[in-house]
C-alpha positions as CSV (number, residue, x, y, z in Angstrom):
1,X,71.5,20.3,83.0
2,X,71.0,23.8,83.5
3,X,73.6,26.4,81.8
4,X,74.8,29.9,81.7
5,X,73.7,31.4,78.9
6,X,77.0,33.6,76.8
7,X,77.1,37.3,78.5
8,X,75.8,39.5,76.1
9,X,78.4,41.7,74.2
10,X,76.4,45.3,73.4
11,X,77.7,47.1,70.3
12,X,80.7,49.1,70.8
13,X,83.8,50.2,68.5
14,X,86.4,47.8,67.9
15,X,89.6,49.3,69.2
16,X,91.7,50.6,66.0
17,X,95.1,48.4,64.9
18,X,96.9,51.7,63.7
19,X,96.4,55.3,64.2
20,X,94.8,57.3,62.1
21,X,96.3,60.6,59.8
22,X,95.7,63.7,61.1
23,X,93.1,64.6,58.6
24,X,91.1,61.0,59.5
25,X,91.6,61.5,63.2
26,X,89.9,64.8,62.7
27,X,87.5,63.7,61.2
28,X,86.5,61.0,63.5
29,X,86.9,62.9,66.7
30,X,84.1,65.1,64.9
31,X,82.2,62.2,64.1
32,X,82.5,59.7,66.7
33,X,85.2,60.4,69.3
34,X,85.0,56.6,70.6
35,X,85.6,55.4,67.5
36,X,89.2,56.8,67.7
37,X,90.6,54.7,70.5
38,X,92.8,52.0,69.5
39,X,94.7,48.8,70.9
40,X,97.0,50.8,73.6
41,X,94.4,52.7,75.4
42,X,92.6,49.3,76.1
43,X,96.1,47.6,77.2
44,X,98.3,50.3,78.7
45,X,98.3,51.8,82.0
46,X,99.1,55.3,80.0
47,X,100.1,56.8,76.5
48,X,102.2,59.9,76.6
49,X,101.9,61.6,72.9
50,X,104.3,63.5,72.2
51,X,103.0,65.5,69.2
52,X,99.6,65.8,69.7
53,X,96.8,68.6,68.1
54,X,97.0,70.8,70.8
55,X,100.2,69.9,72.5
56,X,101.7,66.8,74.2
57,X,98.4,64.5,75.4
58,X,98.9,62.2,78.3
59,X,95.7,59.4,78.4
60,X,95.6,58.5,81.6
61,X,94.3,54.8,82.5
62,X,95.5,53.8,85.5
63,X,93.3,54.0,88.4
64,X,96.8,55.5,90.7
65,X,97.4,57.9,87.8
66,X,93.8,59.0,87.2
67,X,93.9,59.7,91.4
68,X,96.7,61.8,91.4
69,X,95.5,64.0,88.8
70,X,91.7,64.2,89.8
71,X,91.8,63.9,93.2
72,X,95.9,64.2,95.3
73,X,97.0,67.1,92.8
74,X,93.9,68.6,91.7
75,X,94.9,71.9,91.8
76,X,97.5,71.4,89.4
77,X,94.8,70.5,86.3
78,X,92.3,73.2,85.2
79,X,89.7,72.1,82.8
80,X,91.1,71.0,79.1
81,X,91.2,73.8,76.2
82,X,89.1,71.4,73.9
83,X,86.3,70.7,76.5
84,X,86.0,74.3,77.4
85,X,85.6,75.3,73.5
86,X,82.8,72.7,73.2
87,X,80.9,73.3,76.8
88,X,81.1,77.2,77.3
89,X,79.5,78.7,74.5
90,X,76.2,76.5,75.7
91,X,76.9,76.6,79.6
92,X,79.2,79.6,79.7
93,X,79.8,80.2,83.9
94,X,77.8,76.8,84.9
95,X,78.8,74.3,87.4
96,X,80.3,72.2,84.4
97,X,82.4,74.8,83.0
98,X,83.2,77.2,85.7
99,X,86.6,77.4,87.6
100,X,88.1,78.5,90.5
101,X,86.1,81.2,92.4
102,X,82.9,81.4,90.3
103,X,82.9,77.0,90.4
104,X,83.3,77.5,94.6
105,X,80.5,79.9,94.7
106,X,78.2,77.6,92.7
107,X,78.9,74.4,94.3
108,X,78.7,75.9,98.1
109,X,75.1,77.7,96.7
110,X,73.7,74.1,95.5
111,X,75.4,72.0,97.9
112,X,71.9,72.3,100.0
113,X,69.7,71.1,97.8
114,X,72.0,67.6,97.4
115,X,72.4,66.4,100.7
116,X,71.2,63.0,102.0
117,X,68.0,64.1,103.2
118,X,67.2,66.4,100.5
119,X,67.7,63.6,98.1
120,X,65.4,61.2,100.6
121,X,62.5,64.2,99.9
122,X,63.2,63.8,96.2
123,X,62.0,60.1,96.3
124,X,58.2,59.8,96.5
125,X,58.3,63.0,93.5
126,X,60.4,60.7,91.0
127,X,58.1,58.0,91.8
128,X,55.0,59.6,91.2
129,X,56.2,61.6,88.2
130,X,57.3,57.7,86.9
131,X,53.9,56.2,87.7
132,X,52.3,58.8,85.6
133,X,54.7,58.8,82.7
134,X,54.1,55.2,82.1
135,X,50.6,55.4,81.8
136,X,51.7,56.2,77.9
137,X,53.0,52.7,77.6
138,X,49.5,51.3,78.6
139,X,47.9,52.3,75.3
140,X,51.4,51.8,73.0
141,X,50.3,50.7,69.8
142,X,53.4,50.1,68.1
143,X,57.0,50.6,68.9
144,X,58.6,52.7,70.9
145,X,61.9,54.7,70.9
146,X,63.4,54.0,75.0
147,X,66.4,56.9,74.1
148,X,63.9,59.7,73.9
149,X,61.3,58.6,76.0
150,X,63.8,58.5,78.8
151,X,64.6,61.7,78.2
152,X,61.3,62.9,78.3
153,X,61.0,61.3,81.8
154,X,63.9,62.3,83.7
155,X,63.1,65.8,82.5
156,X,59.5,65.3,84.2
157,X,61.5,64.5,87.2
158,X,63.8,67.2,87.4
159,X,61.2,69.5,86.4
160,X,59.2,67.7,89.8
161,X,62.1,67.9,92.1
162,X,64.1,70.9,91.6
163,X,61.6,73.6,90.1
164,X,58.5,72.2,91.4
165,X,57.1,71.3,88.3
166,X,57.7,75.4,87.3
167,X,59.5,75.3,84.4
168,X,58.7,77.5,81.3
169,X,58.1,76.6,77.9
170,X,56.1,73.1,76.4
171,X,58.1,69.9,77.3
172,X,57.2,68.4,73.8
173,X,59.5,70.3,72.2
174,X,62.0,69.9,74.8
175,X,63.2,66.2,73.2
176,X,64.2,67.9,69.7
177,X,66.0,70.6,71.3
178,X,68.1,68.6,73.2
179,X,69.2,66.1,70.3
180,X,69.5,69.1,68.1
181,X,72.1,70.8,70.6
182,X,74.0,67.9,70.9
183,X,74.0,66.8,67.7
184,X,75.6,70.5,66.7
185,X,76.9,72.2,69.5
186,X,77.9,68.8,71.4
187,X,80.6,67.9,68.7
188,X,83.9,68.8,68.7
189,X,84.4,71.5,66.2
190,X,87.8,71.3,63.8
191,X,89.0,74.6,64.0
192,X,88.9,73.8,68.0
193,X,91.2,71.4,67.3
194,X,93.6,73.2,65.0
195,X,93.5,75.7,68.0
196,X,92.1,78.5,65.5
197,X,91.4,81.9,66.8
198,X,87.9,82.0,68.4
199,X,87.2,85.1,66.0
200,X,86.6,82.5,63.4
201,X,83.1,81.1,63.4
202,X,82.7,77.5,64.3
203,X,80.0,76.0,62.0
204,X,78.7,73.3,64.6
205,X,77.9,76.7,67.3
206,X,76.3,78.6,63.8
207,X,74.0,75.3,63.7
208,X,72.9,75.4,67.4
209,X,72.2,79.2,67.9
210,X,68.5,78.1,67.2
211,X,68.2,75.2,70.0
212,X,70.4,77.3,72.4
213,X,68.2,80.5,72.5
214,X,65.3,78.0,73.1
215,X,67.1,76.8,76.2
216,X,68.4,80.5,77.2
217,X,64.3,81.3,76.7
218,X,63.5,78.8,78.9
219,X,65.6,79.9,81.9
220,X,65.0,83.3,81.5
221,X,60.9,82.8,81.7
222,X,61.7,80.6,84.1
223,X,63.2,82.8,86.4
224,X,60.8,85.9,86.0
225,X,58.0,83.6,87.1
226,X,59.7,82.6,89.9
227,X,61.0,86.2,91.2
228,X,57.7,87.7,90.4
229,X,56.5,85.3,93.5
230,X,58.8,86.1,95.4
231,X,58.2,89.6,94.6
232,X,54.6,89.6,95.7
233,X,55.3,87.9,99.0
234,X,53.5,84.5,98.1
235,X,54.6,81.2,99.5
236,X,57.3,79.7,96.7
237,X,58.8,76.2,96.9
238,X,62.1,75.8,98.8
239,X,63.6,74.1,95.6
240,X,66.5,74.7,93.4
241,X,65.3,77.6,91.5
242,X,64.6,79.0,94.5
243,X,67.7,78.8,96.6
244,X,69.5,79.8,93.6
245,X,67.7,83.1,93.5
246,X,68.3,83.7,96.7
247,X,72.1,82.9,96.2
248,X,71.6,86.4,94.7
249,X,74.2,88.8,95.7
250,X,77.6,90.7,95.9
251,X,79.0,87.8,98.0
252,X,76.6,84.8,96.3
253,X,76.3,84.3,92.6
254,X,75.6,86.7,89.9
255,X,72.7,86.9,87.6
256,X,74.5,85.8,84.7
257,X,76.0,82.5,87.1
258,X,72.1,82.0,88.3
259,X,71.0,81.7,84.6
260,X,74.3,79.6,83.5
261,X,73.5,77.3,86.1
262,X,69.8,76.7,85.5
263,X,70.6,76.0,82.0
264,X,73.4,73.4,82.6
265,X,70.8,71.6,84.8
266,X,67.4,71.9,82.3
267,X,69.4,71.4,79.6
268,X,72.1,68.7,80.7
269,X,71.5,67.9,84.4
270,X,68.8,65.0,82.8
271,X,70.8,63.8,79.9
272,X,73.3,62.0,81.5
273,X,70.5,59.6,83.5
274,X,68.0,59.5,80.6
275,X,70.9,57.6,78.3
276,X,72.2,55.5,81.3
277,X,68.6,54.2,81.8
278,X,68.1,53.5,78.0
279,X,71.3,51.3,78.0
280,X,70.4,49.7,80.8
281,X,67.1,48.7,79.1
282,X,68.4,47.8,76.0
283,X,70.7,45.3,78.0
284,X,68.8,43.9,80.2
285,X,66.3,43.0,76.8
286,X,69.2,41.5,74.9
287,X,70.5,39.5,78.2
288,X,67.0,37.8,79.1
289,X,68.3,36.1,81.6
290,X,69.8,39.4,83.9
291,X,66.7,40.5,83.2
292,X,64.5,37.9,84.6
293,X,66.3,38.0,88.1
294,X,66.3,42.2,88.0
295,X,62.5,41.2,87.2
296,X,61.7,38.6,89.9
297,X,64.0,41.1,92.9
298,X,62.1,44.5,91.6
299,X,58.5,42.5,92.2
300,X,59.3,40.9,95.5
301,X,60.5,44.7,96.9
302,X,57.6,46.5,96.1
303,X,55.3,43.7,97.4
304,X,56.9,44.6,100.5
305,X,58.3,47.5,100.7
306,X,55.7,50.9,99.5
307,X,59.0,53.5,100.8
308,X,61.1,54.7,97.5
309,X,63.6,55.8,99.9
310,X,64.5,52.5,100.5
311,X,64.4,50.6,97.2
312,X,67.9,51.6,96.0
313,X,69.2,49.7,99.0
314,X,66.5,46.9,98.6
315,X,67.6,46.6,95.2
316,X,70.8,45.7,94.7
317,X,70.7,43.7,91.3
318,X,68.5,46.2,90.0
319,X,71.3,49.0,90.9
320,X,73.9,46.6,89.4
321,X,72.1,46.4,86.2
322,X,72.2,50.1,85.9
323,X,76.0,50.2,87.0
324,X,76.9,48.1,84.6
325,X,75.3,50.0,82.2
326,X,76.9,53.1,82.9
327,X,80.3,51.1,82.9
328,X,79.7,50.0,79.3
329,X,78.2,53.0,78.3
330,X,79.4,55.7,79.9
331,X,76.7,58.7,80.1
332,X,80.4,61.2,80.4
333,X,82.7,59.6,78.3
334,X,85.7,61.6,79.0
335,X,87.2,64.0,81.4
336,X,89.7,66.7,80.4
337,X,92.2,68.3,82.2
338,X,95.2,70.6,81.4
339,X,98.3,70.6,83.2
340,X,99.1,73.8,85.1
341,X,102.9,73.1,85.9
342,X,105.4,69.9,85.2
343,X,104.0,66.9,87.6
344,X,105.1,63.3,87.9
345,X,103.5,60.4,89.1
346,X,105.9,57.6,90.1
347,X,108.8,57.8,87.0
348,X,106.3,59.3,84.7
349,X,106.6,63.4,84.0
350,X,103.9,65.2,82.6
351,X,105.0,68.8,81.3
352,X,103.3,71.8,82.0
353,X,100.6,72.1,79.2
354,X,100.4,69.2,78.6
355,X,96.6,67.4,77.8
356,X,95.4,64.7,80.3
357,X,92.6,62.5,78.8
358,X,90.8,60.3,81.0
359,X,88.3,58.3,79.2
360,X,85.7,56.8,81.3
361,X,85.2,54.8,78.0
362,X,88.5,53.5,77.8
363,X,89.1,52.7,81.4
364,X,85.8,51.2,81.9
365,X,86.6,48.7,78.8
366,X,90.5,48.3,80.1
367,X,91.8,44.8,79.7
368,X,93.9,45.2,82.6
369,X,91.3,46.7,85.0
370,X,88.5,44.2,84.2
371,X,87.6,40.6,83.1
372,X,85.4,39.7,79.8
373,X,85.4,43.5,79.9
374,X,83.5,44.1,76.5
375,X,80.5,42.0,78.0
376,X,77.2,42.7,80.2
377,X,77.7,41.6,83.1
378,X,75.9,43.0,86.2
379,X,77.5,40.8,88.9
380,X,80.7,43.0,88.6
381,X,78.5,45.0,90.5
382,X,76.9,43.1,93.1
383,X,77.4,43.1,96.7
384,X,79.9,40.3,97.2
385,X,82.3,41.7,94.1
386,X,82.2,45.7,95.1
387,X,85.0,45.7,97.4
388,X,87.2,44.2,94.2
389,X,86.8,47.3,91.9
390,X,89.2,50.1,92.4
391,X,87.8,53.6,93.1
392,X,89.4,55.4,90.4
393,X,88.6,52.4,88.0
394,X,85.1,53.1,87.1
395,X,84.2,56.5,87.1
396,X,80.4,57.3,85.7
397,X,80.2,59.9,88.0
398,X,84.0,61.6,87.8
399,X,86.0,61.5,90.8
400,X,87.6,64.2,93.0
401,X,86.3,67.9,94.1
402,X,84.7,68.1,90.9
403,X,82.4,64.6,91.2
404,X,79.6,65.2,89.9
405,X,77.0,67.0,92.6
406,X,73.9,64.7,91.5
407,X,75.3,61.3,91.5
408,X,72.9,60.3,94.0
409,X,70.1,61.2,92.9
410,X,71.1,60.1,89.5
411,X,71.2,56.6,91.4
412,X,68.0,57.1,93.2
413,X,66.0,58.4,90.5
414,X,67.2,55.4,88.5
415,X,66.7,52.8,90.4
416,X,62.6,54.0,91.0
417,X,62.4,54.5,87.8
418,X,63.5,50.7,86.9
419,X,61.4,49.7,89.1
420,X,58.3,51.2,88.2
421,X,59.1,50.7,84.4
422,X,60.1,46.8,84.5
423,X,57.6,45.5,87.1
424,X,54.4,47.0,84.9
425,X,55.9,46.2,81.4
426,X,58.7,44.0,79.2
427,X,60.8,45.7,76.9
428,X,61.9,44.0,73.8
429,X,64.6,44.7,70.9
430,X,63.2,44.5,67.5
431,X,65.1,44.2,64.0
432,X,65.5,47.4,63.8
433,X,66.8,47.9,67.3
434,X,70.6,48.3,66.4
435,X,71.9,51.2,68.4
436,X,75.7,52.3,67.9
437,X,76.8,54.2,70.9
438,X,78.2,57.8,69.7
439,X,79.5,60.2,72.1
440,X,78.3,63.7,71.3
441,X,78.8,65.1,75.1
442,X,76.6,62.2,76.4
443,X,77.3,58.3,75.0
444,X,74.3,58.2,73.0
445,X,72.4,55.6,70.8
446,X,72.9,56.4,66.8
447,X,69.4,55.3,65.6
448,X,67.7,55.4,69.0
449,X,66.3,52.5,70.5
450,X,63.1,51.3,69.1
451,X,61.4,49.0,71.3
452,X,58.6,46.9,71.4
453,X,56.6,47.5,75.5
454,X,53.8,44.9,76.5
455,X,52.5,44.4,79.7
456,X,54.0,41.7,82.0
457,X,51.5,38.8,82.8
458,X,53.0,39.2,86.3
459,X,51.8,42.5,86.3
């Protein structure tokens, strides 16, 4: 008789007995913020600390609570001091980090290029800039690391899609720049937590200066090329780059906003999708079986169906696989907000100042919120089960007026990608293959993923 194999349980932090001292909690917020969470935040619907570094901290887990600050009373919560210290000084006035006026000006200036249709034009780009990227995998010798090769492939695509393939500077360095950044500027600092004065220099921004001038380089070349086009009258590329340019003005964006916005997408707009699709492989490896059926629907779609518009409907197991992926590890592990004035939700008062976690990471893991929810397991996500989650319970993408812009290409660009990748080749862990998921900005894979590729006989 046939039986279901065990769900796979990926590597993740076991939730701490007893909080740590200040001085350890420091410490591990700067060297693995997920490892800080401990039994309450995967069992309660909300903590309310009182004495917190910072202030009082609220960490919001309920899927009510988590609406009425991110979505009914958004305008009470500006962006969190501590998030703001660790994003501005690398995206200063970009869609991430901006706020009121200077945010609305952005978001109404790229709203274009993210509609439905705009997205649908985006489709046979990602699949042809996926085709040719795994033409590397046909000659793999030896193992592979999955974490930076999806890297280098969703940066292909967004270099496709939204600057038509026009963006300055060699794309082999681009990998080590982008784990440097994180890896120094992507951590939160101590003094930033002590609330020191920002005259003081923070040694993790002193240890990035290097990796964000080559980013700041980038957009800057970038842009010349582009406005000396447009300059000399030739025909240019209605894309991103473009429309931003053009965005121009006293009543559009400044130059400064242009430039702060370019760099939050070639330097982060990627990230989040590259880690979500190395999880996702790296899961569907150790869980064989999820993989076989993600196998079997991804070759019986493209027998029939040639359209990439259409696969991430076609798909659905494929999409789950992803979902769940991005559940478990989630690419934004937390969202930060600062109370503005006192607000209450049902009894509960949260004072003015006050911190307001909410940790994707946490509530995707929540005991209450989900069953066997330290496990892989994709049919959370398939049709039939959807209409059980709660909005506000998963959250890979945020939620409310700030949600993030790209989710849906993020979903399309996955999806092809998935399918071009797993119906050529098989991905396999090896030994070695033991990531531990850090969160430095992004949830990424300590150690990488080193993976064996071979061709699939079905192929």
């Amino acid at each position: 008789m046939k039986t279901t194999p065990a769900p796979f349980v990926p590597p993740a932090p076991s939730p701490r007995t007893k909080p740590p001292s200040t001085l350890q909690m420091m410490r591990i917020v700067y060297r693995n913020p997920l490892e800080l969470w401990g039994e309450p935040s995967y069992n309660e619907p909300w903590i309310y600390i009182e004495g917190g570094i910072g202030g009082p901290l609220v960490i919001a887990n309920d899927p009510g609570l988590i609406r009425h600050v991110l979505v009914d009373n958004a305008r009470n919560y500006k962006m969190a001091r501590v998030r703001q210290k660790i994003l501005r000084p690398i995206l200063r006035d970009g869609l991430l980090t901006a706020e009121g006026e200077v945010w609305r000006r952005s978001r109404k200036a790229m709203a274009p290029v993210f509609t439905p249709r705009h997205i649908a034009g985006f489709a046979r780009p990602m699949l042809e800039r996926t085709e040719a990227f795994a033409e590397r995998y046909e000659a793999a010798a030896g193992p592979v690391d999955v974490s930076r090769d999806m890297t280098l492939l969703t940066f292909d695509i967004l270099a496709e899609t939204l600057f038509s393939g026009e963006i300055a500077g060699d794309p082999s360095a681009f990998a080590h720049q982008v784990d440097r950044l994180f890896e120094t500027m992507g951590r939160v600092d101590p003094l930033d937590l002590l609330g020191a004065p920002d005259w003081l220099p923070r040694i993790t921004r002193l240890l990035g200066r290097n990796s964000l001038a080559f980013f700041r380089n980038i957009v800057a070349e970038t842009m010349e090329m582009r406005k000396a086009r447009i300059a000399q009258g030739t025909d240019v590329p209605e894309d991103f780059l473009t429309l931003l340019l053009r965005a121009e003005g006293p009543d559009g964006l400044s130059r400064q906003e242009i430039e702060d916005n370019l760099i939050t997408f070639i330097g982060a707009g990627h990230e989040t999708t590259a880690r979500a699709l190395g999880w996702t492989i790296y899961c569907l490896a150790e869980a064989s079986w999820e993989r076989d059926r993600v196998e079997a629907e991804i070759d019986a779609v493209l027998a029939r169906e040639p359209d990439p518009v259409k696969w991430l409907d076609a798909m659905p197991l494929t999409r789950a696989a992803f979902e769940e992926a991005m559940r478990l590890y989630p690419p934004a592990p937390s969202i930060n907000r600062e109370a503005l004035a006192e607000d209450r939700y049902r009894d509960f008062t949260i004072v003015k100042g006050a911190q307001v976690l909410v940790m994707p990471w946490t509530v995707h893991r929540h005991r209450a919120l989900w069953d066997n929810p330290e496990a892989f397991l994709p049919s959370r996500f398939h049709p039939e089960n959807r209409e059980k989650l709660d909005r506000y319970q998963y959250l890979p993408f945020g939620a409310g007026p700030r949600v993030c812009i790209g989710a849906s290409f993020a979903m399309q660009e996955a999806v092809i990608a998935l399918a071009v990748l797993l119906s050529r080749f098989r991905f396999d862990t090896l030994p070695e293959t033991k990531p531990w998921p850090v969160q430095k900005l992004t949830t990424q894979p300590q150690g990488g993923l080193p993976m064996r590729v071979s061709r699939r006989s079905s192929a």
